[in-house]
PDB file of N, CA, C, O and CB in Angstrom:
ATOM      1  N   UNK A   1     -30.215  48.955  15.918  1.00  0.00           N
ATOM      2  CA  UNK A   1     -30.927  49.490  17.055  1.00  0.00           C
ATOM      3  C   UNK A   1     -32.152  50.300  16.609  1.00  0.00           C
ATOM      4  O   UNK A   1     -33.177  50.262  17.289  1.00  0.00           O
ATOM      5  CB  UNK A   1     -29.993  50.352  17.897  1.00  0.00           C
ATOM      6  N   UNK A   2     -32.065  51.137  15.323  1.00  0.00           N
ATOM      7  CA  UNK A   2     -32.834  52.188  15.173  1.00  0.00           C
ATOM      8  C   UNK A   2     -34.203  51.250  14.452  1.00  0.00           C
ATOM      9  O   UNK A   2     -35.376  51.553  14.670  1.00  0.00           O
ATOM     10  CB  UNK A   2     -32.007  53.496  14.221  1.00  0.00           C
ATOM     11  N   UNK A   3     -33.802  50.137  13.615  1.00  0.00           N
ATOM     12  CA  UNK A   3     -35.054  49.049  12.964  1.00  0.00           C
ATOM     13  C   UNK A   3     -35.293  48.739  14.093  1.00  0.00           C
ATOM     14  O   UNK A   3     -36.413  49.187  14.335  1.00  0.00           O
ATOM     15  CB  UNK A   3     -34.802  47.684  11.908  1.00  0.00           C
ATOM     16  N   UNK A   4     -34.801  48.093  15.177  1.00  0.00           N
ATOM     17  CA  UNK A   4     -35.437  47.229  16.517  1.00  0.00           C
ATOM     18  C   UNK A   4     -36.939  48.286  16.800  1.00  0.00           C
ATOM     19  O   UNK A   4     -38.106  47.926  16.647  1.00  0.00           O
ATOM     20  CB  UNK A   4     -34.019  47.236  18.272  1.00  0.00           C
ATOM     21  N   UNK A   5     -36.453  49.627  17.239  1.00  0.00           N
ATOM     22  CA  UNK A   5     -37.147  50.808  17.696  1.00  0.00           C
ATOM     23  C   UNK A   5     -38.362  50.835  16.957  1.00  0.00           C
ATOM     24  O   UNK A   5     -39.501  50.812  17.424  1.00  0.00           O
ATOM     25  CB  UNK A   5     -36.368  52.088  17.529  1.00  0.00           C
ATOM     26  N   UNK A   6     -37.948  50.897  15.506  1.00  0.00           N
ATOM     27  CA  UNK A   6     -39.456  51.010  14.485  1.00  0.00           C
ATOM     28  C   UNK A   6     -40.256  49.650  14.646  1.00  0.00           C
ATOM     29  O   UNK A   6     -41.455  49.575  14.378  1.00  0.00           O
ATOM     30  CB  UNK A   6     -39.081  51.193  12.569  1.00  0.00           C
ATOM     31  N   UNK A   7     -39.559  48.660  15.071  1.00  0.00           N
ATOM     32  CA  UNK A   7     -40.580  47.371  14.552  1.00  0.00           C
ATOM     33  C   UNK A   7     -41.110  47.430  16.315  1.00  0.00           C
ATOM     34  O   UNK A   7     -41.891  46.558  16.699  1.00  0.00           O
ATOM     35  CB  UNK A   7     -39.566  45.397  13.737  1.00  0.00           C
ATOM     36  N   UNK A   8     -40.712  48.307  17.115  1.00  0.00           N
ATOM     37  CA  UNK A   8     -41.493  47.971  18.828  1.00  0.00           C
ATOM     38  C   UNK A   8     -42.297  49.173  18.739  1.00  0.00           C
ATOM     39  O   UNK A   8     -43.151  49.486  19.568  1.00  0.00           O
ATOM     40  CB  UNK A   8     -40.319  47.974  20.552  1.00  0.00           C
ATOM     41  N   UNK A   9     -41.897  50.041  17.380  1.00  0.00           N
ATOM     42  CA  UNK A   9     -43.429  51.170  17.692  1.00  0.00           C
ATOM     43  C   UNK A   9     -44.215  50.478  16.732  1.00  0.00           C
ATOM     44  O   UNK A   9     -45.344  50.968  16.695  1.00  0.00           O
ATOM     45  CB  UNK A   9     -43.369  53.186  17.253  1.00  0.00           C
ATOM     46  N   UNK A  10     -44.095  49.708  16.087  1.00  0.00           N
ATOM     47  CA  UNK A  10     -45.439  48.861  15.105  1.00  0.00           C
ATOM     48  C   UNK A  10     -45.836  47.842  15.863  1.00  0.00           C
ATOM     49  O   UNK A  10     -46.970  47.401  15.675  1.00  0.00           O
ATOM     50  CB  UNK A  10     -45.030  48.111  13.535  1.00  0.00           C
ATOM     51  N   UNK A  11     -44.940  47.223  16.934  1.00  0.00           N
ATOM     52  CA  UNK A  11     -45.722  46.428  17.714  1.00  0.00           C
ATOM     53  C   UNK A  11     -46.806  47.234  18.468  1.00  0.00           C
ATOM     54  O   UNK A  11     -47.999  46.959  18.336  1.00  0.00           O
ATOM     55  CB  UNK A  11     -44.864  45.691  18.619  1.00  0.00           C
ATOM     56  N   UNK A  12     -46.349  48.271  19.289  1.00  0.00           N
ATOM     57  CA  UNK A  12     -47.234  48.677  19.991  1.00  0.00           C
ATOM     58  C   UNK A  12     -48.222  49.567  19.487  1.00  0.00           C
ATOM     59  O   UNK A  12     -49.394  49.365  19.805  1.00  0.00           O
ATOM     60  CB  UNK A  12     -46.720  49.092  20.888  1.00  0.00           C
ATOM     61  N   UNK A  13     -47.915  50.559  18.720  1.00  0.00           N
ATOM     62  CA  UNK A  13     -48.679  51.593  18.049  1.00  0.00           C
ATOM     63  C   UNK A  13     -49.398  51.181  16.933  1.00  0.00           C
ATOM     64  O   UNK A  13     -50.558  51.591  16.882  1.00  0.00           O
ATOM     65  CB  UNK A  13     -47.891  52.620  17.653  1.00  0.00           C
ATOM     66  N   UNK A  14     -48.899  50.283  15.783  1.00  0.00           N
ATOM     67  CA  UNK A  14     -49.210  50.628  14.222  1.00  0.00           C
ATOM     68  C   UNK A  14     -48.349  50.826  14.031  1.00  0.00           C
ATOM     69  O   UNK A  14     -47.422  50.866  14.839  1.00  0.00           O
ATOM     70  CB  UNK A  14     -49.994  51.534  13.647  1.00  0.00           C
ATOM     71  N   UNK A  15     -48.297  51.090  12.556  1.00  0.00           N
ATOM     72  CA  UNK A  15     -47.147  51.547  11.225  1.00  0.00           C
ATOM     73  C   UNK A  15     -47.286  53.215  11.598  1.00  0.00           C
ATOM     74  O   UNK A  15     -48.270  53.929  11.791  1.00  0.00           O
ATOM     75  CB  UNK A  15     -47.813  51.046   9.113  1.00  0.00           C
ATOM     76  N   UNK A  16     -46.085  53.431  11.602  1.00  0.00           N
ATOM     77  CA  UNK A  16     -45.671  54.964  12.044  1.00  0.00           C
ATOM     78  C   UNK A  16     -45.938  55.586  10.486  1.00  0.00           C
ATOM     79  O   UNK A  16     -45.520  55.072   9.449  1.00  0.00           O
ATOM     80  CB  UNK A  16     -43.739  55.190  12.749  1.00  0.00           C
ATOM     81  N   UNK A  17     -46.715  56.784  10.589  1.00  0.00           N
ATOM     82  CA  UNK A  17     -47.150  57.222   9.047  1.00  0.00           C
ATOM     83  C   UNK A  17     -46.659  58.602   9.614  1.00  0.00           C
ATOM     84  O   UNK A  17     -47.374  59.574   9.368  1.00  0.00           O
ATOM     85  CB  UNK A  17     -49.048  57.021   8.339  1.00  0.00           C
ATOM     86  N   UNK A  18     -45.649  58.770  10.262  1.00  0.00           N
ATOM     87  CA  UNK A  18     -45.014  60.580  10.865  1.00  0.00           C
ATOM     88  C   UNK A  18     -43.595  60.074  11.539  1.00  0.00           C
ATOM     89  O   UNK A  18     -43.556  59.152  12.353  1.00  0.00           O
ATOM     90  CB  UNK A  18     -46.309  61.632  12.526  1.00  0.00           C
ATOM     91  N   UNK A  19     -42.613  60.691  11.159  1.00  0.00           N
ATOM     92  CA  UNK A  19     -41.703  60.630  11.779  1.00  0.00           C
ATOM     93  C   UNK A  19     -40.477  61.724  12.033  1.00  0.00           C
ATOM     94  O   UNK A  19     -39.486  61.836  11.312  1.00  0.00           O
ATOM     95  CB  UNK A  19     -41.444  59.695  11.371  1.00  0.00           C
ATOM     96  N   UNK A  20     -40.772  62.502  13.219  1.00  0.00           N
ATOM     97  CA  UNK A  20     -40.121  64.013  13.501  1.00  0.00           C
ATOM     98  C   UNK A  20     -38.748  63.105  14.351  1.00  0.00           C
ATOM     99  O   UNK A  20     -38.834  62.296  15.275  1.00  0.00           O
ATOM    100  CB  UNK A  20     -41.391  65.459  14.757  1.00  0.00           C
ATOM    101  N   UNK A  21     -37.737  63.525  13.750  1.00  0.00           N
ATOM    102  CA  UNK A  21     -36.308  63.226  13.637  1.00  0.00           C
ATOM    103  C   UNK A  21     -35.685  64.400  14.145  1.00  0.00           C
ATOM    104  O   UNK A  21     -35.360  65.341  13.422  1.00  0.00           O
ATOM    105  CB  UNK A  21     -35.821  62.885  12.211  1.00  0.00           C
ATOM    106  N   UNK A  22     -35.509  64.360  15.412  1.00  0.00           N
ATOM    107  CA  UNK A  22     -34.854  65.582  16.092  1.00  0.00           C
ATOM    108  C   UNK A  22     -34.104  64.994  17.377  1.00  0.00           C
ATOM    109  O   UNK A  22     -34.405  64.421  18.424  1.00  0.00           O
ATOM    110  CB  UNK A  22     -36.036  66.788  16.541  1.00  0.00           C
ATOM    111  N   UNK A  23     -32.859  65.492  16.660  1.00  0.00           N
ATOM    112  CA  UNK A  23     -31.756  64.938  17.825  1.00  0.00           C
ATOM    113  C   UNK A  23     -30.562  65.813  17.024  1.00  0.00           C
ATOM    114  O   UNK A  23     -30.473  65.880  15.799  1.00  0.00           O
ATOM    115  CB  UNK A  23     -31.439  62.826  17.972  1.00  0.00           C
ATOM    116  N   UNK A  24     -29.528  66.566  18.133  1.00  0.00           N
ATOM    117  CA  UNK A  24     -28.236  66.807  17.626  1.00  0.00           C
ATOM    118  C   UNK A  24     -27.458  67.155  18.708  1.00  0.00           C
ATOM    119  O   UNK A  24     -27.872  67.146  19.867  1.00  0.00           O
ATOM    120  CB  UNK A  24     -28.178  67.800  16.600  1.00  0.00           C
ATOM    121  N   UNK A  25     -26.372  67.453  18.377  1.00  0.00           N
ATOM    122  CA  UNK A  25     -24.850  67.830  19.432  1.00  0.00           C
ATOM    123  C   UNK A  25     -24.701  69.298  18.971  1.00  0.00           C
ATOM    124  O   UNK A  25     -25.078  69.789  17.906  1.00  0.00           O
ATOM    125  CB  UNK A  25     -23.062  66.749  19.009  1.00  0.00           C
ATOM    126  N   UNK A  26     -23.988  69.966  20.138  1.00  0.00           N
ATOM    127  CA  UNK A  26     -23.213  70.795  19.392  1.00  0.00           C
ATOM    128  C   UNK A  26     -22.161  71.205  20.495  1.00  0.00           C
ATOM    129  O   UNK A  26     -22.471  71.914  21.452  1.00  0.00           O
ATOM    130  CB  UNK A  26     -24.053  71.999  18.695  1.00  0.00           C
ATOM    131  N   UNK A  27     -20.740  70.645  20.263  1.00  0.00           N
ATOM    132  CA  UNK A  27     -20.174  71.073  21.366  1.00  0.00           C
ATOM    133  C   UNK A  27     -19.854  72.518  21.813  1.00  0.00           C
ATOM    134  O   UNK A  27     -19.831  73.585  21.200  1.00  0.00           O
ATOM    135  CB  UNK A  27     -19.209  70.477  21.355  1.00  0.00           C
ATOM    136  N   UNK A  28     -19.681  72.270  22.741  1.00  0.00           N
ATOM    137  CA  UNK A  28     -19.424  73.990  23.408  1.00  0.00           C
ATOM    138  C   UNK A  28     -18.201  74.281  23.464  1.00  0.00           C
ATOM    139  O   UNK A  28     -17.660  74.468  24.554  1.00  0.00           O
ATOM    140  CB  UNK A  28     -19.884  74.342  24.939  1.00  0.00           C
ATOM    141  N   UNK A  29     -17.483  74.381  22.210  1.00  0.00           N
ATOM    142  CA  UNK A  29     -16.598  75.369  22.204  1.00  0.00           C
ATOM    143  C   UNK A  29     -16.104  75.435  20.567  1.00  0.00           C
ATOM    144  O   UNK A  29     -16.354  74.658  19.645  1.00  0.00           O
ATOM    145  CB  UNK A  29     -15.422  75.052  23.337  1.00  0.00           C
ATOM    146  N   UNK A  30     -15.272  76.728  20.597  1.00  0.00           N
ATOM    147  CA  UNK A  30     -14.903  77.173  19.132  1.00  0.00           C
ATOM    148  C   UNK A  30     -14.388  76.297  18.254  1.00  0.00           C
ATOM    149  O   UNK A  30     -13.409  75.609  18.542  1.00  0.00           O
ATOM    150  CB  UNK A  30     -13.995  78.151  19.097  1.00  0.00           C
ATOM    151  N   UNK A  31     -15.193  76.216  16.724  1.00  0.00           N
ATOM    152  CA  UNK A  31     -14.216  74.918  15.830  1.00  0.00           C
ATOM    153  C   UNK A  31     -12.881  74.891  16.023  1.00  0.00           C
ATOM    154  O   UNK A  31     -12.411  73.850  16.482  1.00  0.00           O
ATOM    155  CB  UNK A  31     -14.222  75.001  14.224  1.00  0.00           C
ATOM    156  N   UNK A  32     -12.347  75.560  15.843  1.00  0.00           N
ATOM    157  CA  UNK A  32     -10.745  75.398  15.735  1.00  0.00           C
ATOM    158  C   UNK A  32     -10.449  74.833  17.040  1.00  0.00           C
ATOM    159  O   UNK A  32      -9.300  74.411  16.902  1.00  0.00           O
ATOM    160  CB  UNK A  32      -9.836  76.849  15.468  1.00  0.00           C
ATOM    161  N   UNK A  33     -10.814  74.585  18.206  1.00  0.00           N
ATOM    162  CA  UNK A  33     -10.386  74.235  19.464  1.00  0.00           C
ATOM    163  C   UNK A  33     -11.447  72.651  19.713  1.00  0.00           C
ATOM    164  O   UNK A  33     -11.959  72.343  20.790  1.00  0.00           O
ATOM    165  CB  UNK A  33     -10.679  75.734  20.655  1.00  0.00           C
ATOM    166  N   UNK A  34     -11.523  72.121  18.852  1.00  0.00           N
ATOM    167  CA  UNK A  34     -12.463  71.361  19.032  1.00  0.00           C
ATOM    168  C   UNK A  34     -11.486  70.081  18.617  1.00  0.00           C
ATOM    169  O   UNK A  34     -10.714  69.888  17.678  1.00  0.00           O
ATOM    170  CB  UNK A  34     -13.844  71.745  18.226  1.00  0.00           C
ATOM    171  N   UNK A  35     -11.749  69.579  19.361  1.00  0.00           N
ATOM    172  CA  UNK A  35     -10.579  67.995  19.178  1.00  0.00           C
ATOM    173  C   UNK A  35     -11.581  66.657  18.243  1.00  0.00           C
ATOM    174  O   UNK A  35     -12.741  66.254  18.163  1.00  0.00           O
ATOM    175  CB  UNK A  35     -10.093  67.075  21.415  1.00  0.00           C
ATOM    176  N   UNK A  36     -10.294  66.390  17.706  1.00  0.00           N
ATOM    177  CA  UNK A  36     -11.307  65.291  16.332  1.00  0.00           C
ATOM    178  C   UNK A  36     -12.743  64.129  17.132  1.00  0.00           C
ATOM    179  O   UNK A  36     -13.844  63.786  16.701  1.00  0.00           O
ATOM    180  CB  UNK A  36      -9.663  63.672  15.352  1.00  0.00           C
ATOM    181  N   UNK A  37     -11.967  63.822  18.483  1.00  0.00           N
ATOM    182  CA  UNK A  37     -13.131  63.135  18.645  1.00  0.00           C
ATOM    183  C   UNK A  37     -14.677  63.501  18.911  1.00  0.00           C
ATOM    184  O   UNK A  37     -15.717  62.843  18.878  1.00  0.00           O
ATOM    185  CB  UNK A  37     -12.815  62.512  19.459  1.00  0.00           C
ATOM    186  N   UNK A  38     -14.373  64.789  19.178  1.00  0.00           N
ATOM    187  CA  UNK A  38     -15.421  65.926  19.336  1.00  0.00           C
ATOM    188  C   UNK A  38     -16.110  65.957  18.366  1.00  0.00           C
ATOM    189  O   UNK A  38     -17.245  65.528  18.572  1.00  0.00           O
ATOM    190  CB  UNK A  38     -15.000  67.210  19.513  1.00  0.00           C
ATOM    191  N   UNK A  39     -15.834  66.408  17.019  1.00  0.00           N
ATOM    192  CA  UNK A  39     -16.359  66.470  15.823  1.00  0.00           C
ATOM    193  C   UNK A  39     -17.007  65.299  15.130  1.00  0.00           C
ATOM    194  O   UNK A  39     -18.048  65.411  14.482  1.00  0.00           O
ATOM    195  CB  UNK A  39     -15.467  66.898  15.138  1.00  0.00           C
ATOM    196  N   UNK A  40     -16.377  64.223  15.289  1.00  0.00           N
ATOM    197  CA  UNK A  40     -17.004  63.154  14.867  1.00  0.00           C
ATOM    198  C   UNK A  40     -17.995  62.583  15.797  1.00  0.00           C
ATOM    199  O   UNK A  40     -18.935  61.938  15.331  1.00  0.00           O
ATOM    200  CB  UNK A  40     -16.104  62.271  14.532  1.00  0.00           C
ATOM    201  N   UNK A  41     -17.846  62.800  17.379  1.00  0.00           N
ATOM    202  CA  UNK A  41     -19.438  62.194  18.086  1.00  0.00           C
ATOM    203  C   UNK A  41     -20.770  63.544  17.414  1.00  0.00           C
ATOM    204  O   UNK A  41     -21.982  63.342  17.485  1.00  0.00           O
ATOM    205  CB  UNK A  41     -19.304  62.293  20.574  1.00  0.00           C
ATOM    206  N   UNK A  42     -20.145  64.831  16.812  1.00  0.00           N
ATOM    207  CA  UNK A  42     -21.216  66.007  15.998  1.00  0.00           C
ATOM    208  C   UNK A  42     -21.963  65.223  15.407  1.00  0.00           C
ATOM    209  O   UNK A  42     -23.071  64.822  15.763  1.00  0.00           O
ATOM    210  CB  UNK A  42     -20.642  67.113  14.853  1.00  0.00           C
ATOM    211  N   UNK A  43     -21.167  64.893  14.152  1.00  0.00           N
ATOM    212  CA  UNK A  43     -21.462  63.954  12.866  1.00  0.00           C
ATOM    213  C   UNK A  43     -22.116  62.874  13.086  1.00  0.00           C
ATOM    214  O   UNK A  43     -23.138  62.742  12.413  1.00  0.00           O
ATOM    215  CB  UNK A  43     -20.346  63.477  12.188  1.00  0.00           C
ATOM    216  N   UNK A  44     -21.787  61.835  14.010  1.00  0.00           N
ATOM    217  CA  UNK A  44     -22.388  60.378  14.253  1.00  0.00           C
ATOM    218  C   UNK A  44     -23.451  60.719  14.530  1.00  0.00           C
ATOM    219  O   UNK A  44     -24.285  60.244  13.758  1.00  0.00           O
ATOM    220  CB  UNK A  44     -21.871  59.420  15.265  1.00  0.00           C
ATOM    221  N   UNK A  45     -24.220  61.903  15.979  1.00  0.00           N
ATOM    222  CA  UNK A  45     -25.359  62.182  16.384  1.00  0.00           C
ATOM    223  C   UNK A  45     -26.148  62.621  15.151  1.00  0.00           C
ATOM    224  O   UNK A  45     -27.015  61.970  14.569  1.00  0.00           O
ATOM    225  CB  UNK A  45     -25.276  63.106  17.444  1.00  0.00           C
ATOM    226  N   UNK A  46     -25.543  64.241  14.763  1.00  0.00           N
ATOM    227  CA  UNK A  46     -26.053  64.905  13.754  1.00  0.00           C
ATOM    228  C   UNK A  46     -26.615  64.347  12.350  1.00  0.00           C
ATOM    229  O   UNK A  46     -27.785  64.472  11.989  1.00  0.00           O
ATOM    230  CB  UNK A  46     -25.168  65.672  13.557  1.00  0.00           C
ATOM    231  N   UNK A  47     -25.538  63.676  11.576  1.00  0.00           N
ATOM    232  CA  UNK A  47     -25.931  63.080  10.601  1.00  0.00           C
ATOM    233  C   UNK A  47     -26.248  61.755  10.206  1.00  0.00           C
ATOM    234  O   UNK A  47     -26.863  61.433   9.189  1.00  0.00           O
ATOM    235  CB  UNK A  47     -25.368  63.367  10.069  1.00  0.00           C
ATOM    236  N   UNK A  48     -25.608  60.725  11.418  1.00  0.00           N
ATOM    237  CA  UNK A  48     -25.457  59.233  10.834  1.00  0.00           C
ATOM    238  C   UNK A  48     -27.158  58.970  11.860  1.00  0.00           C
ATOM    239  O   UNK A  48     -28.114  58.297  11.476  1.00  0.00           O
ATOM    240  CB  UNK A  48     -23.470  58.038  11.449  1.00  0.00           C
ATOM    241  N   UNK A  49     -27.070  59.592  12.923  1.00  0.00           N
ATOM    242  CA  UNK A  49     -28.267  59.400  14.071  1.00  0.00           C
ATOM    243  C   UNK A  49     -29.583  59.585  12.706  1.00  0.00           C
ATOM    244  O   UNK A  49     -30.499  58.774  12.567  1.00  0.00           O
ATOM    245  CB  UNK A  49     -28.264  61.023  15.738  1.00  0.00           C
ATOM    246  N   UNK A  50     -29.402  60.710  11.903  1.00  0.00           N
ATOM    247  CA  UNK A  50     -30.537  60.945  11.136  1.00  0.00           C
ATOM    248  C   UNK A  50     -31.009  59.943  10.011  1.00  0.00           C
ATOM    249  O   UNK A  50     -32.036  59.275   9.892  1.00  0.00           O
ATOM    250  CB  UNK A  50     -30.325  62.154  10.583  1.00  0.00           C
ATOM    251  N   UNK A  51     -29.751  60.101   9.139  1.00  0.00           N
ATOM    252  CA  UNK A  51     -30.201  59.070   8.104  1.00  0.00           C
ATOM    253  C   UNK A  51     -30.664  57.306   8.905  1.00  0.00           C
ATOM    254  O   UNK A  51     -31.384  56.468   8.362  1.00  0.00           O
ATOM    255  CB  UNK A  51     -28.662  58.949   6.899  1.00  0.00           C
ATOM    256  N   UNK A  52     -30.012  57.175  10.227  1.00  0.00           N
ATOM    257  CA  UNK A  52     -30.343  55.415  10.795  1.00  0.00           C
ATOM    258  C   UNK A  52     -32.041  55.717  11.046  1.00  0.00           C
ATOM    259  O   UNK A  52     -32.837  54.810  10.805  1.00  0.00           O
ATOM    260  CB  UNK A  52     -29.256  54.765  12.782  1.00  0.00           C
ATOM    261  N   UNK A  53     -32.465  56.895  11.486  1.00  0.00           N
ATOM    262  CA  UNK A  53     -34.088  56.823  11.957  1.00  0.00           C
ATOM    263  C   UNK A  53     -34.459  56.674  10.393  1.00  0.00           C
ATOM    264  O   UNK A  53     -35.039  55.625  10.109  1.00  0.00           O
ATOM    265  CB  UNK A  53     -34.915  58.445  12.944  1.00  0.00           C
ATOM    266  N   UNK A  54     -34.179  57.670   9.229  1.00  0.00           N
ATOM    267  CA  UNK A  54     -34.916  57.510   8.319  1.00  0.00           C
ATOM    268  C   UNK A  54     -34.730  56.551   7.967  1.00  0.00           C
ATOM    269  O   UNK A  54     -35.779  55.981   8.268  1.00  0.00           O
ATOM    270  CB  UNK A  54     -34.960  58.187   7.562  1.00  0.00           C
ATOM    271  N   UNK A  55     -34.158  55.883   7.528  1.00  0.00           N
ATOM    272  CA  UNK A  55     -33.968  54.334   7.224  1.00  0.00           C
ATOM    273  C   UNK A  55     -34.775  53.267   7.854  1.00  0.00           C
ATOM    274  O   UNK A  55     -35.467  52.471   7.219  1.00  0.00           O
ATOM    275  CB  UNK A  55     -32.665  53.957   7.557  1.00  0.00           C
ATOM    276  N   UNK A  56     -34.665  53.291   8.945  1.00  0.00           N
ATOM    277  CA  UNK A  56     -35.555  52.153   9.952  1.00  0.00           C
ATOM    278  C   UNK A  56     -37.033  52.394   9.501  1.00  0.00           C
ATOM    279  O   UNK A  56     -37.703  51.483   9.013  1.00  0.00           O
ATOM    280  CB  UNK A  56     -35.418  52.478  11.874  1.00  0.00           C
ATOM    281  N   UNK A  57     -37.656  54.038   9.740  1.00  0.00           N
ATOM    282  CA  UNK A  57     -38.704  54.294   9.481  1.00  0.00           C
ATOM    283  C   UNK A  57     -39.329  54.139   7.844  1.00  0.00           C
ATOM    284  O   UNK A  57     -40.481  53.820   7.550  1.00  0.00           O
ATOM    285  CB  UNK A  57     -38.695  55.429  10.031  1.00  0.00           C
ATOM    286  N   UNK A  58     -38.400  54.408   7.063  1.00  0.00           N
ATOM    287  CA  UNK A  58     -38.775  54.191   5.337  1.00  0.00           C
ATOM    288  C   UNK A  58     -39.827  53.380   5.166  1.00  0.00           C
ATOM    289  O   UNK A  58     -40.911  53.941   5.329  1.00  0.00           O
ATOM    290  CB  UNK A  58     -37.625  53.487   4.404  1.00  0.00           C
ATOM    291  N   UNK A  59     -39.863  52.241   4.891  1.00  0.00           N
ATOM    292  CA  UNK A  59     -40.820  51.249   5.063  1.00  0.00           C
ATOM    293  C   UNK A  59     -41.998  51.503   5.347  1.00  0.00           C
ATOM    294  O   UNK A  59     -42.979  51.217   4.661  1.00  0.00           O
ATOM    295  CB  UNK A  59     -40.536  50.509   5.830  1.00  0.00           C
ATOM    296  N   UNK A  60     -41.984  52.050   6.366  1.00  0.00           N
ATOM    297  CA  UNK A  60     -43.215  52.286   7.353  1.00  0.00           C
ATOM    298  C   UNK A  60     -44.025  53.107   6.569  1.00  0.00           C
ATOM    299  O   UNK A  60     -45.028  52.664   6.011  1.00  0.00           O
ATOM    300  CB  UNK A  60     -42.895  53.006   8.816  1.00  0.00           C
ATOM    301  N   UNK A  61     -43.569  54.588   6.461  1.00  0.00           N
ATOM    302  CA  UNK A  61     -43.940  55.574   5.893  1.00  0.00           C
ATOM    303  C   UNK A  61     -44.197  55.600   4.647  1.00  0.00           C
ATOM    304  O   UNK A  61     -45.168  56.297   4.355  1.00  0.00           O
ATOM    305  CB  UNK A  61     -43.304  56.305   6.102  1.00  0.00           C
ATOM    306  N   UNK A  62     -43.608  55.024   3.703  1.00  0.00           N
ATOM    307  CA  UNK A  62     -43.632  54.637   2.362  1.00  0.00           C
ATOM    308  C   UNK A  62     -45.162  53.725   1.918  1.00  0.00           C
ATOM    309  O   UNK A  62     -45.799  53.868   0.874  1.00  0.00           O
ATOM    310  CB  UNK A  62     -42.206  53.722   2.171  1.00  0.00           C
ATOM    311  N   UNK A  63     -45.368  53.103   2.676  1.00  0.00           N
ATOM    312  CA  UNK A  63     -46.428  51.869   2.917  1.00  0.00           C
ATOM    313  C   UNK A  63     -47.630  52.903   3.737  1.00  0.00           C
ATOM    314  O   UNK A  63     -48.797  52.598   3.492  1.00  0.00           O
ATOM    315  CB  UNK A  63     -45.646  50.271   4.112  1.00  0.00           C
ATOM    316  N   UNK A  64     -47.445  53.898   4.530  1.00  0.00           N
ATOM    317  CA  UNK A  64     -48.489  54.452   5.175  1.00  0.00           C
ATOM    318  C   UNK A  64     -49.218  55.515   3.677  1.00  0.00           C
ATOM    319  O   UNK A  64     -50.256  55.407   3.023  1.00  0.00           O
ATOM    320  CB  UNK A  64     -47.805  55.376   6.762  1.00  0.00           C
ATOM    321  N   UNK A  65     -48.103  56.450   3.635  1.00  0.00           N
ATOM    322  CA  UNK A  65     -48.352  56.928   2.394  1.00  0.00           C
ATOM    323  C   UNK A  65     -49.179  56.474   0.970  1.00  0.00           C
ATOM    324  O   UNK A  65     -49.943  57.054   0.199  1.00  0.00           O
ATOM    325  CB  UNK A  65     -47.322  57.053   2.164  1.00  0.00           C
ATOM    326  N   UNK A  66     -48.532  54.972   1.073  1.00  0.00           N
ATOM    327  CA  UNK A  66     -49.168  54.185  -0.303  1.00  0.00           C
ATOM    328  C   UNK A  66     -50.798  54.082  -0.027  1.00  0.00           C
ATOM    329  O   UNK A  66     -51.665  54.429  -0.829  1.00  0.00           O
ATOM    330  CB  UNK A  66     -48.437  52.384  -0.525  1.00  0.00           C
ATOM    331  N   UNK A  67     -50.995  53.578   1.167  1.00  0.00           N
ATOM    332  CA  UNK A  67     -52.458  52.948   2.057  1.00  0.00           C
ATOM    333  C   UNK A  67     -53.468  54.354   1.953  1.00  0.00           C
ATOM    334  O   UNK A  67     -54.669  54.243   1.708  1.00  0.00           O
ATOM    335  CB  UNK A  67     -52.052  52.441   4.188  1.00  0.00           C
ATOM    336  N   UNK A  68     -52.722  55.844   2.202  1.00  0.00           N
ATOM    337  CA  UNK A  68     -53.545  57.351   2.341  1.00  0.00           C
ATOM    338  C   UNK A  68     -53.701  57.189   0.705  1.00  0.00           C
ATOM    339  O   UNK A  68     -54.929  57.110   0.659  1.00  0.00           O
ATOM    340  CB  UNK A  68     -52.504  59.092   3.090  1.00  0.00           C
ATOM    341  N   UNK A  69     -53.334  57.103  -0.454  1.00  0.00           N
ATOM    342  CA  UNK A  69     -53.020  57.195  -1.365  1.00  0.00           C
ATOM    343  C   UNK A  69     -54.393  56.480  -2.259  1.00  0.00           C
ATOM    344  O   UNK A  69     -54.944  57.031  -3.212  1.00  0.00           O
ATOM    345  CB  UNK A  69     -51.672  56.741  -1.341  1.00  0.00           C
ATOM    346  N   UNK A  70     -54.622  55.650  -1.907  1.00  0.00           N
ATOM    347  CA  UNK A  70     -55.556  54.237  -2.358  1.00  0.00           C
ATOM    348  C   UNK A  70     -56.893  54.610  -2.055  1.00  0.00           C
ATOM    349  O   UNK A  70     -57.833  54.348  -2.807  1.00  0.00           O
ATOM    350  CB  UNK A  70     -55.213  52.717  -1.476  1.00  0.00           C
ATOM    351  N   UNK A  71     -57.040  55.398  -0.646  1.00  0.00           N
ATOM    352  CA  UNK A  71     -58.159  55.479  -0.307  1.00  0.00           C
ATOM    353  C   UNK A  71     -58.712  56.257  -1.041  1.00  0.00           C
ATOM    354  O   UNK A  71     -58.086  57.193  -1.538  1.00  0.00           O
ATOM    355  CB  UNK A  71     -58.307  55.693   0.763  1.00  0.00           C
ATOM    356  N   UNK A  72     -60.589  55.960  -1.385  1.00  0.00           N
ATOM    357  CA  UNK A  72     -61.406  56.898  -1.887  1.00  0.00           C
ATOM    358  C   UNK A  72     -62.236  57.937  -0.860  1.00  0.00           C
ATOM    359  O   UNK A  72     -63.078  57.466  -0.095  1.00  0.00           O
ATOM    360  CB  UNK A  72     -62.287  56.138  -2.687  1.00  0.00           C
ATOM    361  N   UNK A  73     -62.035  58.950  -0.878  1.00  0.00           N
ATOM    362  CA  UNK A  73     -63.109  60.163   0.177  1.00  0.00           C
ATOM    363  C   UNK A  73     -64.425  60.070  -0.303  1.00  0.00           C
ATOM    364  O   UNK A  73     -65.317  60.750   0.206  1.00  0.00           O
ATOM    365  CB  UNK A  73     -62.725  62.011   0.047  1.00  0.00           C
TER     366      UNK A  73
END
């Protein structure tokens, strides 16, 4: 889902050369009272949500970077 996303902002935009990765959970109530499935939709949002954008986006950025890199001022 998260590659689909990057290759429909290069359709429409260009090669994404920025990518602000902000998304998280935090349930509302105390750890200890927090039921396992709770904790793991934390984690899936919090951490797996993050590394899938950086991943999709890598490419992109890596290659935008290379292209700023090359150029002469």
């Amino acid at each position: 889902m998260m590659r689909a996303a990057a290759a429909e902002v290069e359709a429409e935009l260009g090669r994404a050369d920025l990518l602000f990765n902000n998304a998280g959970v935090m349930p509302a109530a105390p750890i200890d009272e927090l039921a396992t499935d709770d904790w793991q939709r934390m984690i899936d949002v919090n951490m797996t949500g993050l590394m899938n954008a950086i991943g999709a986006f890598m490419p992109h950025l890596v290659a935008s970077a290379a292209e700023r890199a090359s150029r002469t001022w």
